[in-house]
N, C-alpha and C positions, 0 to 999 in steps of 0.2 A: 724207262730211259732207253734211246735206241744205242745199238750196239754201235760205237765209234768205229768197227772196222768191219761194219756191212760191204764197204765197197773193196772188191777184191783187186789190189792194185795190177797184179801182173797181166789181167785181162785188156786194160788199156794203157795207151801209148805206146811209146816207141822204146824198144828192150835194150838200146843204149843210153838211155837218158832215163836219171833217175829226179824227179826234183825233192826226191826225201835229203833233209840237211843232217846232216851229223853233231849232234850235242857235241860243244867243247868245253872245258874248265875253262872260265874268264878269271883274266890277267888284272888284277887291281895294281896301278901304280900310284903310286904319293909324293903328288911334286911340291916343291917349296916357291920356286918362282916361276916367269917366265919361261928363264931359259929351257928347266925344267919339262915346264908345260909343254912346248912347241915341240919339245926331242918326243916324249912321250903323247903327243896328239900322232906325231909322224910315223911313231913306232907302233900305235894301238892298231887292233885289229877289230872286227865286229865283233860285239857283245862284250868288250873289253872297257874296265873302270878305272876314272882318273880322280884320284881324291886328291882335292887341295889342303893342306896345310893354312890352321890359322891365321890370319894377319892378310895383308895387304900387298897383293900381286901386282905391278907397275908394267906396262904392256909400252914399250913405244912405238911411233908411227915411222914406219923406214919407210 
């Protein structure tokens, strides 16, 4: 298997720009309704999970 880290990063690119991402702990929220959901769509962030609650979420059309 080859070595995943053959390639020695700091030879290339530019020494102010990293494009390595930083692992974060993802945020599980548990919404029950709508209202819920829309606050918690708005507030998530990338890699961040929205568990619905059992039952029957009603969405209206504004």
């Amino acid at each position: 298997m080859p070595d995943p880290n053959i390639l020695d990063k700091s030879k290339y690119g530019a020494s102010w720009y990293s494009n390595e991402i930083a692992v974060k702990e993802a945020n599980i929220f548990t919404v029950a309704n709508s209202e819920e959901l829309q606050s918690k769509i708005n507030e998530a962030q990338n890699g961040d999970i929205i568990a619905l609650n059992a039952g029957v979420i009603k969405f209206l059309n504004r």
